[in-house]
ZAMI-504011 format. One record per residue (C-alpha): residue in three letters; x, z, y. Coordinates in nm, 3 decimals. Layout:
<atoms>
 residuo      px      pz      py
     Ala       X       Z       Y
...
</atoms>
This chain:
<atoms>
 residuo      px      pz      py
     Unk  26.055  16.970 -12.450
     Unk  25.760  17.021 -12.615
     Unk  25.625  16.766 -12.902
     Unk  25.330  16.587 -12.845
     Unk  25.029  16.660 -13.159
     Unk  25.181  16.542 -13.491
     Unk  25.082  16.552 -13.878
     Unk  25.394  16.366 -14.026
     Unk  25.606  16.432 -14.344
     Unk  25.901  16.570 -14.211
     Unk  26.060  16.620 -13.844
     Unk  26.346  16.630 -14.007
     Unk  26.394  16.260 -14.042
     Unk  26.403  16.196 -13.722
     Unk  26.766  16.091 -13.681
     Unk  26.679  15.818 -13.991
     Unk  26.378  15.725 -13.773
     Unk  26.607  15.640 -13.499
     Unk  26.795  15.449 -13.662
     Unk  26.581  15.252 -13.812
     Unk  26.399  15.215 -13.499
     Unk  26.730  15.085 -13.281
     Unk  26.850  14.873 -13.556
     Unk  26.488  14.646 -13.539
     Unk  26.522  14.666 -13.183
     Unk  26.834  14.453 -13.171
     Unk  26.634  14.201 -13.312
     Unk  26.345  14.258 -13.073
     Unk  26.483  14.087 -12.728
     Unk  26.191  14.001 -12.591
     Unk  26.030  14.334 -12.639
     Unk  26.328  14.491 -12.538
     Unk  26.302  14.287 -12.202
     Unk  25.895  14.353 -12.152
     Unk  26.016  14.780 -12.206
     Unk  26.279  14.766 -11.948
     Unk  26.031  14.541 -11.688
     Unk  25.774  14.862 -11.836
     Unk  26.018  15.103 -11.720
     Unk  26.048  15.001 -11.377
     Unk  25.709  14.940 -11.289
     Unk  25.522  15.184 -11.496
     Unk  25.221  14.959 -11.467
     Unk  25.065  15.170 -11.724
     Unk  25.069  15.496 -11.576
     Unk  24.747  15.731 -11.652
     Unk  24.657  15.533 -11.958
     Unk  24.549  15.666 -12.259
     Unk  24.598  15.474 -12.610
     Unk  24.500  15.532 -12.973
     Unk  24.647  15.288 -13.208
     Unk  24.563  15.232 -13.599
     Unk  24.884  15.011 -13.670
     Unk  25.151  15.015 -13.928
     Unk  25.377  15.272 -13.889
     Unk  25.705  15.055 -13.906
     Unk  26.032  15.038 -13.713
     Unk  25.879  14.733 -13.527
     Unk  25.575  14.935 -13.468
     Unk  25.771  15.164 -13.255
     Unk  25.957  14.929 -13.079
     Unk  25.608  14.846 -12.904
     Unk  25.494  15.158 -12.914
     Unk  25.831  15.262 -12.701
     Unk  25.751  14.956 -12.420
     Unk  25.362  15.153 -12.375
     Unk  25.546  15.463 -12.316
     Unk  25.802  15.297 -12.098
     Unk  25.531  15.138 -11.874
     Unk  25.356  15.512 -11.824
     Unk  25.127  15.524 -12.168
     Unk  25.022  15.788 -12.315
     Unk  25.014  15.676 -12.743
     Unk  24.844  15.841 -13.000
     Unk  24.892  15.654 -13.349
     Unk  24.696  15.689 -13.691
     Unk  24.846  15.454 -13.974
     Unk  24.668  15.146 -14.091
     Unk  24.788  15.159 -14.442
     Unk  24.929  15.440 -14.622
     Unk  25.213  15.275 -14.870
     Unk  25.331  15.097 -14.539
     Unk  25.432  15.424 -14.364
     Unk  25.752  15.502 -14.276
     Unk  25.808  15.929 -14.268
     Unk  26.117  15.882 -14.049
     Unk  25.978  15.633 -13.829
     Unk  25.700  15.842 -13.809
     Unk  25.897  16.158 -13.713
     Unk  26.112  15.964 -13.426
     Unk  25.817  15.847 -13.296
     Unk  25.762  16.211 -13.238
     Unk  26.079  16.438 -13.151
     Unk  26.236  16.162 -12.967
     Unk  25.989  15.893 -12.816
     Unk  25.698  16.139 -12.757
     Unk  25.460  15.982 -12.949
     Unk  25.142  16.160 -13.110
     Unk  25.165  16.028 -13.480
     Unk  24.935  16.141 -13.782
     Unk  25.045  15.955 -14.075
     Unk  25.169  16.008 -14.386
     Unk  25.321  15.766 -14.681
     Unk  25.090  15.785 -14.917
     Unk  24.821  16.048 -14.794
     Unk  24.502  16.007 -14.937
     Unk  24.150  15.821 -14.832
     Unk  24.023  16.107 -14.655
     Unk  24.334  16.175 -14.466
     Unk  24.304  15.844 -14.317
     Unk  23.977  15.849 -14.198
     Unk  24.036  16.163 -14.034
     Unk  24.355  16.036 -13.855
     Unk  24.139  15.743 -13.767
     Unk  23.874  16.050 -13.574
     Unk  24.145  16.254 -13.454
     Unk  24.342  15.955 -13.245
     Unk  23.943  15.865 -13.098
     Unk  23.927  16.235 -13.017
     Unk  24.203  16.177 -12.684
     Unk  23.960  15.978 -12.550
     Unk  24.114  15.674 -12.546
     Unk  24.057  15.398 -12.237
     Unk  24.233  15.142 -12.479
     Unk  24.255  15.055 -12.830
     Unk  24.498  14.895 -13.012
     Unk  24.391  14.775 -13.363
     Unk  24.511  14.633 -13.716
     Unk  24.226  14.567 -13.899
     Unk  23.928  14.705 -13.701
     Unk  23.914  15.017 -13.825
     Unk  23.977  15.217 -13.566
     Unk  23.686  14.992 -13.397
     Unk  23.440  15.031 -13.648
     Unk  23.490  15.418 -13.683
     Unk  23.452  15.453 -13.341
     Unk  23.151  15.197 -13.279
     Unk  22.952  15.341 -13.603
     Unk  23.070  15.712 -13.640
     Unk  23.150  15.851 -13.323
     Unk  23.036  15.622 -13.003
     Unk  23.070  15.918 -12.811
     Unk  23.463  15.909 -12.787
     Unk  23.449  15.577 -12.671
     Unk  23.301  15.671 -12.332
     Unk  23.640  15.608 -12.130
     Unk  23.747  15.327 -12.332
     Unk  23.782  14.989 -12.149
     Unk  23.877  14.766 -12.442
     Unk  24.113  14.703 -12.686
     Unk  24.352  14.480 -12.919
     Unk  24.319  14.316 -13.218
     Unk  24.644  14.197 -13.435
     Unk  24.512  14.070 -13.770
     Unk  24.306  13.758 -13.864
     Unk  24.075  13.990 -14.094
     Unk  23.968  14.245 -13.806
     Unk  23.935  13.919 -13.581
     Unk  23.653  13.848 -13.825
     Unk  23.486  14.173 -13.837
     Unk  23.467  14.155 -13.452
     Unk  23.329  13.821 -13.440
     Unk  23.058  13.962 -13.637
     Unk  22.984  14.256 -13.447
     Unk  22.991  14.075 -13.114
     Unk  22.726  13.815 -13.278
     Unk  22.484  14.103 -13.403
     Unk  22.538  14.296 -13.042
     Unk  22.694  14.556 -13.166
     Unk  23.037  14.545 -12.981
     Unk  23.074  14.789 -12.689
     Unk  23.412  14.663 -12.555
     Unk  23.616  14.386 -12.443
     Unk  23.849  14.305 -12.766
     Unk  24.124  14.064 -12.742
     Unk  24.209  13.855 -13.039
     Unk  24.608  13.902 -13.001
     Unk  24.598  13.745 -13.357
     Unk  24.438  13.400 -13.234
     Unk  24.771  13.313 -12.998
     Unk  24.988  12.988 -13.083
     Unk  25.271  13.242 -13.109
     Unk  25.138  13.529 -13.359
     Unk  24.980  13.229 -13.603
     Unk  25.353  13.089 -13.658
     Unk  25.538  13.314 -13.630
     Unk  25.377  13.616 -13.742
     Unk  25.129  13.471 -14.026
     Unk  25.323  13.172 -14.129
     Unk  25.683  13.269 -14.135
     Unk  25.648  13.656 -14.154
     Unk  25.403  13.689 -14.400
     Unk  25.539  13.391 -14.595
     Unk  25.896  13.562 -14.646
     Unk  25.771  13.868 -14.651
     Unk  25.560  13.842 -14.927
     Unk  25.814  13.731 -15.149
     Unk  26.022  13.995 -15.050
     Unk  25.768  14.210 -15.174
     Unk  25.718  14.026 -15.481
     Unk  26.120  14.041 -15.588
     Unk  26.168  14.346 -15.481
     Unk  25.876  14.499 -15.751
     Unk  25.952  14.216 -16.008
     Unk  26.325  14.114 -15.959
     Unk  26.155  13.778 -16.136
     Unk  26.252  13.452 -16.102
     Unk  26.022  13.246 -15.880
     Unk  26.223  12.901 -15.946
     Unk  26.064  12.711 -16.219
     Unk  25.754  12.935 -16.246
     Unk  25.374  12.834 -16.113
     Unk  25.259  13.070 -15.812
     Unk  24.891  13.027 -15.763
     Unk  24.836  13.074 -15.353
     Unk  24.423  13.192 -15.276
     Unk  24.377  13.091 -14.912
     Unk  24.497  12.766 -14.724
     Unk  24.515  12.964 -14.363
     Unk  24.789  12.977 -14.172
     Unk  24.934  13.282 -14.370
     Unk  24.854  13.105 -14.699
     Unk  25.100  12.778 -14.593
     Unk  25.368  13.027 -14.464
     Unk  25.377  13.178 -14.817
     Unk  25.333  12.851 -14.986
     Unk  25.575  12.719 -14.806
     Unk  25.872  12.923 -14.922
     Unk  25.723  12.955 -15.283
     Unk  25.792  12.596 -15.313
     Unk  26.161  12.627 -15.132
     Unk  26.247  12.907 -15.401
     Unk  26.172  12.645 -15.642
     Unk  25.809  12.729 -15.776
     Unk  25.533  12.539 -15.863
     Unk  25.248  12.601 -15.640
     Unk  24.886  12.604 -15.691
     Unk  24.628  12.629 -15.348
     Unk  24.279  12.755 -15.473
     Unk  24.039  12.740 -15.133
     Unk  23.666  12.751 -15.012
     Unk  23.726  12.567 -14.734
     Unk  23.759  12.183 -14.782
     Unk  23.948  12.115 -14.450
     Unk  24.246  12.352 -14.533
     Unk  24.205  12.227 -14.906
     Unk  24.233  11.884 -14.766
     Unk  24.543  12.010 -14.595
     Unk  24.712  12.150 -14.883
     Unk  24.628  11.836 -15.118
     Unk  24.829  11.610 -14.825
     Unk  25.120  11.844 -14.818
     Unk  25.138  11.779 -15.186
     Unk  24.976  12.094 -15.328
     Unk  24.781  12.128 -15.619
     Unk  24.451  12.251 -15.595
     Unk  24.205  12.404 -15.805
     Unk  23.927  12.614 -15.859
     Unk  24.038  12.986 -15.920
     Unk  23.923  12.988 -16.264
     Unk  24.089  12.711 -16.373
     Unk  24.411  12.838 -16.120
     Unk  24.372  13.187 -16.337
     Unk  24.489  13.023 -16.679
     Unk  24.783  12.845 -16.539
     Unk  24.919  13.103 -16.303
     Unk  25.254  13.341 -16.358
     Unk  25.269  13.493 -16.013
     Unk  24.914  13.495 -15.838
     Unk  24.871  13.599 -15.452
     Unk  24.562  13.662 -15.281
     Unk  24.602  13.577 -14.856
     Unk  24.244  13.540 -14.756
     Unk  24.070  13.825 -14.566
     Unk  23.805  13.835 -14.822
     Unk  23.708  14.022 -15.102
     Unk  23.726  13.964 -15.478
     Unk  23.873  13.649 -15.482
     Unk  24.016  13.759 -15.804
     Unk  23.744  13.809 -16.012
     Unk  23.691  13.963 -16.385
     Unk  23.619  13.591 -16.447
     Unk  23.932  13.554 -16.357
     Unk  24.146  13.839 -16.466
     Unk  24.027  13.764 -16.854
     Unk  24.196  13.396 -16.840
     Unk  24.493  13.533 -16.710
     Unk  24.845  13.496 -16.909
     Unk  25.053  13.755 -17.061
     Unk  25.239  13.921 -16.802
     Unk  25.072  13.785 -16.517
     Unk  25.165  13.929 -16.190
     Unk  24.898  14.039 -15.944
     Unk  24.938  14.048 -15.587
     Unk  24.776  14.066 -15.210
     Unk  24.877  13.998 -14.879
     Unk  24.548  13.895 -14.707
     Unk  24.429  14.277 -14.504
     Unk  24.284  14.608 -14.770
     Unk  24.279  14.603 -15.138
     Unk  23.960  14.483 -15.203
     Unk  24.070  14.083 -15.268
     Unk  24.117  14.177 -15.575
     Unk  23.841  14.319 -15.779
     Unk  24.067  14.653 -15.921
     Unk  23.725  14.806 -16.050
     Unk  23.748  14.511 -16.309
     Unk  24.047  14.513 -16.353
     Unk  24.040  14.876 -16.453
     Unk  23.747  14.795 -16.675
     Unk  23.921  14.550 -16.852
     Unk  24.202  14.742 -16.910
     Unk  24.270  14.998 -17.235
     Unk  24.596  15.112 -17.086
     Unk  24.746  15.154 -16.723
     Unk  25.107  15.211 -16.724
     Unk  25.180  15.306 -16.388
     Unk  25.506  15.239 -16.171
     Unk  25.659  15.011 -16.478
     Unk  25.866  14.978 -16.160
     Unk  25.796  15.083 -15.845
     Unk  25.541  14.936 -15.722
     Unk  25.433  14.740 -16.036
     Unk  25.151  14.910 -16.239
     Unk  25.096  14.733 -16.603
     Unk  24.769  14.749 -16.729
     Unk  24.720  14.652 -17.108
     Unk  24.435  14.500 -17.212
     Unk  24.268  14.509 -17.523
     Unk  24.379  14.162 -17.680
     Unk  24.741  14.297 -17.589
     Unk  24.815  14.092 -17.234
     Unk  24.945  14.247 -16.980
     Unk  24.892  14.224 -16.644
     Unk  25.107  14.351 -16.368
     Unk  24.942  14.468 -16.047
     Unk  25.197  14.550 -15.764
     Unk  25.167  14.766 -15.457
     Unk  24.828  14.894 -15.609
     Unk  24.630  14.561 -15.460
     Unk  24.739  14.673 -15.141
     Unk  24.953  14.482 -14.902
     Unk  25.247  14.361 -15.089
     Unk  25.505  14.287 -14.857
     Unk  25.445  14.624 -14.629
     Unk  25.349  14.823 -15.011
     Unk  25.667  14.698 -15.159
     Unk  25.890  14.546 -14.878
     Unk  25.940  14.608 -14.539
     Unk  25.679  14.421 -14.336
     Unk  25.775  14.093 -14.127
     Unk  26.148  14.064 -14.065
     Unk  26.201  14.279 -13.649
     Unk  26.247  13.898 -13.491
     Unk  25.906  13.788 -13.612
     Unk  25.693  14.093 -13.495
     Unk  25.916  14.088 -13.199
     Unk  25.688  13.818 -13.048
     Unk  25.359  13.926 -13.170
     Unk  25.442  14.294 -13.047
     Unk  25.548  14.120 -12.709
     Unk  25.210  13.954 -12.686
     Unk  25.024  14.248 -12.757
     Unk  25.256  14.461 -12.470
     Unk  25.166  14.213 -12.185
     Unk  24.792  14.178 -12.306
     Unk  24.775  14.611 -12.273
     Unk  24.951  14.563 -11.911
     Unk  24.647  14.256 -11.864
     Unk  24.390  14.491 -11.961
     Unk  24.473  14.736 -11.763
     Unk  24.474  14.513 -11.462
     Unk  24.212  14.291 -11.526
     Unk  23.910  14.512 -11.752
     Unk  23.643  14.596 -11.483
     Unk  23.611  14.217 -11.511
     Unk  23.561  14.210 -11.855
     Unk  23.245  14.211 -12.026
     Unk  23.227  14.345 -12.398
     Unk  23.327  14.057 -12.673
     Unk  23.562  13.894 -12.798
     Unk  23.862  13.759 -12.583
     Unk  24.134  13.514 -12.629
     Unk  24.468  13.630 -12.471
     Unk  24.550  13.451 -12.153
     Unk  24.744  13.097 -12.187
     Unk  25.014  13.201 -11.964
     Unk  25.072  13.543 -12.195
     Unk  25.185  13.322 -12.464
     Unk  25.312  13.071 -12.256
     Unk  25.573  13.304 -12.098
     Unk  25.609  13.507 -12.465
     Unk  25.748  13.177 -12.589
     Unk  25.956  13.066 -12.282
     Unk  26.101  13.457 -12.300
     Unk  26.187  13.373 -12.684
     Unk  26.350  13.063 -12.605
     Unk  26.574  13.215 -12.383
     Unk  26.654  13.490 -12.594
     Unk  26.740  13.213 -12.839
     Unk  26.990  13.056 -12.597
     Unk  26.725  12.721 -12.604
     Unk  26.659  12.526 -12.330
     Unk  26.378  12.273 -12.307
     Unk  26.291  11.995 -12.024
     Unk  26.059  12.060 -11.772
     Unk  25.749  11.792 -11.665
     Unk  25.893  11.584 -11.302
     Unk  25.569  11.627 -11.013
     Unk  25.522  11.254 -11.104
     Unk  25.433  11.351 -11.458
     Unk  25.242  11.671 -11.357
     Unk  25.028  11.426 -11.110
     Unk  24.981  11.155 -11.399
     Unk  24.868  11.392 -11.625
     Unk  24.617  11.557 -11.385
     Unk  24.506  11.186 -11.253
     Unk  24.245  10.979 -11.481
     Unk  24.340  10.713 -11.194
     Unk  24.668  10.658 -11.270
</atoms>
């Protein structure tokens, strides 16, 4: 059989790959149920897809279901120190997948996986970030000429969206798969909460018990990781912009601060907001000796690294990996892990197979939607469906071996009555 386009490390490590692959799949019932639904009633048969996603284990799980249901996938990675080479090479010699990525490859490599993936024409788009989006909306419209929409996993291309919907500028139906009940717990709150303290110990092997963690953004990803700071013992610090989620953190017992006063006080200090330079040189010169610096909001621009490199007389790179020390000229050190970029997906593995197994199911049955339902669509922003999540959750539950109650007609009339 021949293999469909590539540019990965090594073919090679395809039997890894597979491995890896079918070992997150056992925790993946739900998407495992959606592939074999896929299988028999290829509902996406004819379709072409170019993806900018992380190229994980989970990743392929999903990536397997669009296959199953008749897809044809092309994939670019959305961030090079989360690649995975033998992931990336099963995806190719055994689940025919068209993958250009590379760990580690290089700025311009990207961007021109991001162009070559646009280049099979695409009629949908699956996204992590908007970048595949905003190459194709403001470097090559042209591509996009059989495209009918799209998908949209991460709270930081949400935003970008939103914004080029308001100024006109968005040619295609995108659905926010990030906005669902489903993805905000489980995926932001409880996968990016452990997660990022996997990635944390894993480049550290510090203690987190006893030691203040300053957390920059309340959102739902912010209280996941705050959340399990606090369980592993730390003392946790909430620094905000918005007084509603700084409200929230005060009444779940947080302390809050300004960042610059956060800055002085802080041993381990995580940036989770979508924004850039929240970390500031401000900032970085109040920080203690041996601060660790890390991000798990979208790129690596939360941090201001420009600064930080400024500031510094000395970078010591890969202390350990992932953990670059740079020495500054009043002899602190600060420790900067998985180079600003995403730190549980830079140094860890990405959210545990169970978690993205429901936001990966999600995003299956809202490609299967689109592909039914987008000559009604007009271009925008789109939630997914109510019942998508609905039956995502009820499919979980099962898997789970939970069963819940169900409303009686007299309750379903009482609530739909303002008689009664």
């Amino acid at each position: 059989m021949a293999l469909p386009p590539h540019d990965v490390a090594d073919l090679g490590l395809a039997p890894a790959g597979v491995r890896r692959v079918e070992w997150a799949e056992h925790a993946m019932p739900v998407l495992r149920s959606i592939r074999e639904r896929f299988d028999r009633e290829r509902p996406l048969a004819g379709l072409r897809v170019a993806a900018c996603m992380h190229v994980t284990a989970e990743t392929a799980n999903l990536l397997r279901a669009l296959r199953a249901g008749g897809a044809e996938v092309a994939l670019a990675a959305s961030n090079p120190l989360s690649t995975q080479d033998d992931t990336a090479a099963a995806l190719v010699a055994e689940y025919g997948v068209t993958v250009h990525a590379r760990a580690g490859m290089d700025v311009a490599t990207y961007d021109r996986n991001l162009v070559t993936v646009l280049e099979q024409r695409p009629h949908l788009l699956l996204d992590d970030g908007c970048d595949l989006v905003n190459t194709a909306h403001l470097r090559h419209p042209e591509l996009l000429a059989e495209t009918v929409g799209g998908c949209e996993q991460t709270t930081t291309g949400v935003i970008r969206l939103h914004r080029m919907s308001a100024e006109g500028a968005l040619r295609l139906p995108m659905v926010a798969v990030n906005d669902t009940a489903t993805k905000r717990m489980f995926d932001n709150r409880y996968g990016t909460g452990q997660s990022t303290i996997d990635g944390i110990m894993r480049a550290t092997n510090a203690l987190l018990s006893g030691r203040t963690m300053v957390v920059a953004g309340f959102g739902y990803c912010g209280r996941g990781l705050a959340e399990r700071a606090r369980g592993m013992g730390a003392r946790v610090v909430v620094t905000e912009v918005d007084p509603v989620k700084a409200l929230d953190a005060v009444m779940q017992g947080y302390t809050v601060l300004p960042m610059a006063e956060a800055a002085r006080i802080g041993d381990v200090i995580v940036t989770v907001t979508g924004n850039r330079d929240v970390l500031r040189a401000e900032h970085i010169a109040e920080l203690k000796d041996g601060a660790v610096l890390a991000n798990s909001g979208h790129f690596d621009v939360e941090i201001d690294l420009p600064a930080l490199e400024a500031l510094a007389v000395e970078v010591r790179r890969e202390v350990r990996p992932q953990a670059d020390e740079y020495l500054l000229a009043d002899g602190r050190r600060i420790v900067l892990l998985a180079e600003g970029r995403l730190v549980n997906l830079g140094a860890a593995e990405g959210h545990p197979a169970a978690v993205m197994d429901m936001s990966f199911a999600v995003q299956a049955l809202t490609v299967e939607w689109l592909a039914a339902r987008h000559a009604d669509l007009s271009p925008g922003v789109l939630d997914v469906p109510v019942e998508i999540d609905t039956e995502v959750a009820r499919l979980e539950l099962a898997a789970l071996g939970v069963h819940i109650d169900e409303l009686t007609s007299e309750q379903v009339d009482y609530l739909g009555s303002w008689r009664a």
